[in-house]
C-alpha positions in Angstrom: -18.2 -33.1 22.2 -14.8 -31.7 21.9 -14.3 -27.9 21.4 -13.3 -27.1 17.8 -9.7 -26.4 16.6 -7.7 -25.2 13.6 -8.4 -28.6 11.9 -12.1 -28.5 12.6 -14.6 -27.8 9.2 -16.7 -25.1 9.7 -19.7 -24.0 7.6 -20.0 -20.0 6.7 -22.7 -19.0 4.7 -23.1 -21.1 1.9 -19.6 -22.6 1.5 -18.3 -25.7 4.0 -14.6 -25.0 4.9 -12.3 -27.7 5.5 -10.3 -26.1 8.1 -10.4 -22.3 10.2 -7.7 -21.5 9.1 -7.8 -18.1 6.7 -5.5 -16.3 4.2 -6.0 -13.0 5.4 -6.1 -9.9 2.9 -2.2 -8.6 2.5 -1.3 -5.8 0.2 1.9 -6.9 -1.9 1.9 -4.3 -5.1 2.8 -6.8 -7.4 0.3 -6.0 -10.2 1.6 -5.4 -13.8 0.7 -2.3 -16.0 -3.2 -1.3 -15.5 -3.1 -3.0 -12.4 -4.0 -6.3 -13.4 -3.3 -9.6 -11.6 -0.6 -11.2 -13.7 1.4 -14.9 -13.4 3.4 -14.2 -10.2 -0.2 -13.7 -8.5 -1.6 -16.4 -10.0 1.1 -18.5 -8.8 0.9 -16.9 -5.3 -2.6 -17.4 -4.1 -2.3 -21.2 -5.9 0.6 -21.8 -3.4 -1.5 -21.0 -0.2 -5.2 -22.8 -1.8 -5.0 -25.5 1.3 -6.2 -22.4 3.5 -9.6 -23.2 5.0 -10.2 -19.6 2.9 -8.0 -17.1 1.1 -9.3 -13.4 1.4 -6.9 -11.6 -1.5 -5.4 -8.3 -0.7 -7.6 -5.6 -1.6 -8.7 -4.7 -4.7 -10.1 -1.3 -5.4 -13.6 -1.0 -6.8 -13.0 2.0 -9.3 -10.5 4.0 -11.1 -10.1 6.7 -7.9 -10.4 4.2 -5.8 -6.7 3.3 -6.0 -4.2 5.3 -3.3 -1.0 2.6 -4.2 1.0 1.7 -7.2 0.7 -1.4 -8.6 -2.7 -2.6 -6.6 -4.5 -5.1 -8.7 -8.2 -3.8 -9.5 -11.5 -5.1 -10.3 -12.9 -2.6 -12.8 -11.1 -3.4 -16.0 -11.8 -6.3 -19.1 -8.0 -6.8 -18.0 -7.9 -6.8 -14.7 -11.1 -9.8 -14.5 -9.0 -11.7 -16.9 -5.9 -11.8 -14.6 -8.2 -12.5 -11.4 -9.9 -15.2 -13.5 -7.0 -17.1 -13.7 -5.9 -16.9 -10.4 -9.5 -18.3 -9.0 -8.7 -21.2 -11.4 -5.9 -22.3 -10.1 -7.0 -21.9 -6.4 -10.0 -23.7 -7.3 -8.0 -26.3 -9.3 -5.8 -26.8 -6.2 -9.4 -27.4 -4.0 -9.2 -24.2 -2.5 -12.0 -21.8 -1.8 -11.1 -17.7 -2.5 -13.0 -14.2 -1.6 -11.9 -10.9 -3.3 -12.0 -7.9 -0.9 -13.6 -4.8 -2.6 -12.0 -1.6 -1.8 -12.0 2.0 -2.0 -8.9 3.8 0.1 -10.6 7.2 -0.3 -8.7 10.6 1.2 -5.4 7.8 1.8 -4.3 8.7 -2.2 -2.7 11.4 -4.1 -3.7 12.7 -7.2 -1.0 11.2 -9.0 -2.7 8.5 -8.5 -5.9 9.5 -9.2 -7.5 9.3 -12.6 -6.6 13.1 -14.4 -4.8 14.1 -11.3 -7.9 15.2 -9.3 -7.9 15.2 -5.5 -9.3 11.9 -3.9 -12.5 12.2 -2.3 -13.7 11.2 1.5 -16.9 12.1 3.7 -15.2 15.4 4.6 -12.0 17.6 3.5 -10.0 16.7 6.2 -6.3 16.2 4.9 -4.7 13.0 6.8 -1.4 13.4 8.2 1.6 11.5 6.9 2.7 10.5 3.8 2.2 8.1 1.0 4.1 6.3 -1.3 3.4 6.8 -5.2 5.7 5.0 -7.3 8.5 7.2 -7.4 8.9 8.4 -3.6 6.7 9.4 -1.0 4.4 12.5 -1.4 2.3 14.7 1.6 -1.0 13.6 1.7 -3.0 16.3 0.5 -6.8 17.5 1.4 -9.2 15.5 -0.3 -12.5 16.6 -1.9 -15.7 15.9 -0.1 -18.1 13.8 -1.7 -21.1 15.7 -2.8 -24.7 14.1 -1.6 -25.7 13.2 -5.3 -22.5 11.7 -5.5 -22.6 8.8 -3.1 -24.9 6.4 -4.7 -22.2 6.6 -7.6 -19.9 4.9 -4.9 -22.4 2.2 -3.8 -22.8 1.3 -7.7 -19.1 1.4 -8.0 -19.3 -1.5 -5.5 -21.8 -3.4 -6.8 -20.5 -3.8 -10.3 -16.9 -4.8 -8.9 -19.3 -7.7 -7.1 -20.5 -8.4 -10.8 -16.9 -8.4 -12.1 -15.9 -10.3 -9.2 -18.9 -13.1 -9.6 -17.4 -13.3 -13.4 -13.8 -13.7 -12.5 -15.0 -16.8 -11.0 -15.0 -15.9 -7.1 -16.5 -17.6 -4.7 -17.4 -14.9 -2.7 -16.1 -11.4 -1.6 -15.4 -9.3 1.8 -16.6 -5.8 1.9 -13.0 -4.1 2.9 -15.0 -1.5 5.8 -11.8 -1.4 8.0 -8.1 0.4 7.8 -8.8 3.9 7.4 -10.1 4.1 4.3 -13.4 5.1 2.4 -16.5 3.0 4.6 -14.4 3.3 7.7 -13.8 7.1 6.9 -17.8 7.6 6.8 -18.1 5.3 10.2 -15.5 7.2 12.5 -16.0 10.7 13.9 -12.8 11.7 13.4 -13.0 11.9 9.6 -16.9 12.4 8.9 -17.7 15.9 9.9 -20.9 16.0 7.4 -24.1 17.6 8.3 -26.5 15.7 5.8 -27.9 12.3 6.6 -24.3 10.5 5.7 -22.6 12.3 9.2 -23.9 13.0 12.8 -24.5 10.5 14.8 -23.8 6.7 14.3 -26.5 6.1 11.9 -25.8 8.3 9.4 -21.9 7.5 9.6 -23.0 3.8 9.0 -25.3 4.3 6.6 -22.8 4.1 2.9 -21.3 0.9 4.7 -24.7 -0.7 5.1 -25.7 0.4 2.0 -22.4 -0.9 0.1 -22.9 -4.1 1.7 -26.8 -4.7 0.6 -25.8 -3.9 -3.1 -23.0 -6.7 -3.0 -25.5 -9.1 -1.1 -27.9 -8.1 -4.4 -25.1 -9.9 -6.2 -23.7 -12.5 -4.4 -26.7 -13.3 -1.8 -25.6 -12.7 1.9 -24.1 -16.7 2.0 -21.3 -15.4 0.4 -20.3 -11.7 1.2 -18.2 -11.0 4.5 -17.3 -7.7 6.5 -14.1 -6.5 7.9 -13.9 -4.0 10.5 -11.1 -2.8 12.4 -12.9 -0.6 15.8 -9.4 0.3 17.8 -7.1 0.4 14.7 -5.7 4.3 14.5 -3.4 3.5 10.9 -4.2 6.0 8.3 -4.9 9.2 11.2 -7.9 7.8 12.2 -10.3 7.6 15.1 -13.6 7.3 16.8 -14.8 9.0 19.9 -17.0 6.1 21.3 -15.6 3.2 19.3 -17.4 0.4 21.5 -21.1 2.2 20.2 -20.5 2.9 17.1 -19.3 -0.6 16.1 -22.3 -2.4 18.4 -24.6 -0.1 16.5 -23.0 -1.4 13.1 -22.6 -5.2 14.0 -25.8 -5.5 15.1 -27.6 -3.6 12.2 -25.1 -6.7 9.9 -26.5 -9.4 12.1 -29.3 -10.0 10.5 -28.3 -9.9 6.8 -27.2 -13.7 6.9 -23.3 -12.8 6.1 -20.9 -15.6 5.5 -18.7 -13.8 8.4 -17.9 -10.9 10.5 -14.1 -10.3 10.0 -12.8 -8.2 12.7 -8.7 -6.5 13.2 -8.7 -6.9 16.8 -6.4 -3.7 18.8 -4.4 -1.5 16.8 -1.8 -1.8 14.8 0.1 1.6 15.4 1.0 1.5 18.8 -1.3 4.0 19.8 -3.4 4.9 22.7 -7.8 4.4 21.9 -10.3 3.5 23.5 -10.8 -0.4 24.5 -12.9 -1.9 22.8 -14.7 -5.2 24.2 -14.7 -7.8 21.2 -16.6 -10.4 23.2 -19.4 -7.8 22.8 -19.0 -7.6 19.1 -19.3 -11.0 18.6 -22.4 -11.4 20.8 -23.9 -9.0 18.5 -23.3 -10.9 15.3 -25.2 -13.9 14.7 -22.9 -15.7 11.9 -19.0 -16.4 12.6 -16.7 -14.1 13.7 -13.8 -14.1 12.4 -10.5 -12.8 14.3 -7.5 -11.3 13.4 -4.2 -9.6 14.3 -1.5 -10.8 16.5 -2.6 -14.6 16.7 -0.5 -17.2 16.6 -1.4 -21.6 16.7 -1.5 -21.4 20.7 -3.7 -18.3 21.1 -6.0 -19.2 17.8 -6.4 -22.8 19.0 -7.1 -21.3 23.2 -9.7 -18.8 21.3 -11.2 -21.7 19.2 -11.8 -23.3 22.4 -13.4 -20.6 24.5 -15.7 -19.7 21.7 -14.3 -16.7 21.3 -13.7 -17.2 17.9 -14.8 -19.3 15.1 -12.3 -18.4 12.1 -8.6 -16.9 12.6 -7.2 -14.8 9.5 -3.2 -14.8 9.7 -1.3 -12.5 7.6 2.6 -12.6 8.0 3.0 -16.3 8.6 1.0 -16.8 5.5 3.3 -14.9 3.5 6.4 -16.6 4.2 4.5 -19.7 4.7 2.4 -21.0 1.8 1.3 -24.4 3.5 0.9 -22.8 6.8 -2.3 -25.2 7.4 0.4 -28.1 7.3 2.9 -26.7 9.0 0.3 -26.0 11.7 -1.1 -29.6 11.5 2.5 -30.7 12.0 4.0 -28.4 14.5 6.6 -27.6 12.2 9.1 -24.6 12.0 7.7 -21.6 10.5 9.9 -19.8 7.7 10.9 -16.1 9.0 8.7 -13.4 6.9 11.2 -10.8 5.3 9.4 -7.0 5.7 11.8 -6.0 3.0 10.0 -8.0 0.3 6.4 -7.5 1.5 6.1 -4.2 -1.0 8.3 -5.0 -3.7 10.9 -7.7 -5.2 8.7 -9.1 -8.0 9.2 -13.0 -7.1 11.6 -12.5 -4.1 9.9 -12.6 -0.9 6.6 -13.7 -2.6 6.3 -16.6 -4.6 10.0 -18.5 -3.5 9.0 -19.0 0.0 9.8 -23.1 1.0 7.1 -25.5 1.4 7.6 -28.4 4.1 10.1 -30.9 2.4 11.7 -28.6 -0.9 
């Protein structure tokens, strides 16, 4: 039997995928007023349906959960709407799409937080760096630790955005536990410094990840609910002492939940020094497929594939600049450069005007 490729279908959960190759989640501030999902997005994700699966960039679960302009949501009567025709027009193109639920926690600014208030994380610890807000780029500032009483608030936030997201006609969604943000804030020691049963050791830290991930599960069932973790990555002034534990201790307590996939941001993606992190362990640990990303390109997806290192491979860049990447692949053709100056901004530059083979 040959050893699978790109091209080769593969089953997760309860949806059959016609290739491995995945969309993966990409921030692209393109929302309209009230962060909804307008035309341009619509118009975007239908461009890229032949993707074995498209993971859409993040969409935040609440009101405070926003910490970037123009980030289409999953909380509004509007915002549903304008996701609900984008899933009809991958799905009328054959394609197969997962919204990624999100909460950035401490990485906002309270002008962008409903009635200016301070966002919240496990622990007032303010985040070095800055962010941008929609008209220039602000401090971080100290956030506002979440209160005990408060934290089932946040796993409810998550499971109505499942609801909403099950209404707006997805076929699934990836719980976003990876990047610096809220889940990842409560797994890393650098950013949870609590002393109730949310911090301390590695349980605790895991526990409102675990718990977020059950109440979408509730909603979805486990067939069609995925994970992302990112162990080594350090963007957003975060860390973890013993980063090979504590994410063995969390893949394995997922393994058993039946999850469509594991998706994992292999290394880091600032540059800086952490500790290694073996993802061959990882992926031992999880029963379902694991799903790789960061850095890969055809030659080193398709020499994964075949080791079994892998069993999915999310690209990011190439599928910006590429909306039939699976064919291009297939075909060995030229890939159209990515242009980093349009990846935040330009309304349909650099976003929807991107060649496909043979225009």
């Amino acid at each position: 039997m040959n050893p699978p490729d790109l091209f080769t279908p593969i089953r997760i959960g309860a949806l059959e995928l016609p290739n491995r190759i995945v969309m993966a989640p990409l921030t692209r501030n393109r929302a309209l007023a009230g962060n909804v999902p307008g035309p341009l997005t619509v118009t975007y994700y239908r461009q890229r349906a032949s993707a074995g699966l498209i993971i859409t960039e993040a969409s935040p679960v609440c009101a405070a959960g926003h910490g970037y302009p123009r980030t289409p949501g999953i909380h509004s009567p509007e915002q549903l709407a304008g996701w609900r025709a984008v899933t009809d027009a991958v799905h009328a193109e054959g394609g197969r799409i997962f919204l990624q639920l999100w909460h950035v926690g401490r990485i906002s600014h309270p002008s962008l937080q409903p009635d200016g208030a301070a966002p919240v994380a496990p622990s007032a610890l303010k985040p070095a760096g800055q962010v941008w807000t929609g008209s220039g780029l602000q401090d971080y500032v100290t956030p506002r630790a979440l209160n005990r009483d408060e934290l089932p608030g946040i796993v409810a936030a998550y499971r109505q955005a499942a609801l909403n997201a099950k209404e707006a006609g997805f076929d699934g969604v990836e719980v976003h536990g990876a990047n610096g943000y809220l889940l990842d804030q409560f797994l890393r020691s650098s950013t949870n410094r609590r002393d109730d049963d949310y911090g301390g050791p590695v349980e605790n830290r895991a526990r409102l990840l675990l718990e977020v991930v059950q109440a979408v599960i509730e909603v979805f069932g486990a067939g069609r609910v995925g994970v992302r973790l990112s162990p080594e990555n350090r963007f957003n002034d975060i860390s973890d002492d013993n980063p090979q534990a504590t994410f063995e201790y969390v893949v394995r307590a997922l393994s058993p939940l039946g999850l469509a996939y594991l998706h994992v941001l292999e290394g880091d993606m600032t540059g800086q020094s952490q500790p290694a992190v073996d993802y061959a362990k990882l992926k031992a640990a999880f029963a379902g497929p694991y799903m790789a990303n960061n850095g890969y390109d055809k030659a080193r997806a398709t020499a994964a594939l075949a080791a079994g290192h892998i069993d999915l491979i999310a690209f990011g860049r190439a599928f910006i600049s590429n909306p039939d990447l699976p064919a291009r692949l297939a075909a060995d053709a030229p890939l159209n450069e990515a242009n980093p100056k349009t990846f935040y901004s330009g309304e349909e530059k650099g976003y929807i005007d991107y060649p496909a083979l043979g225009s």
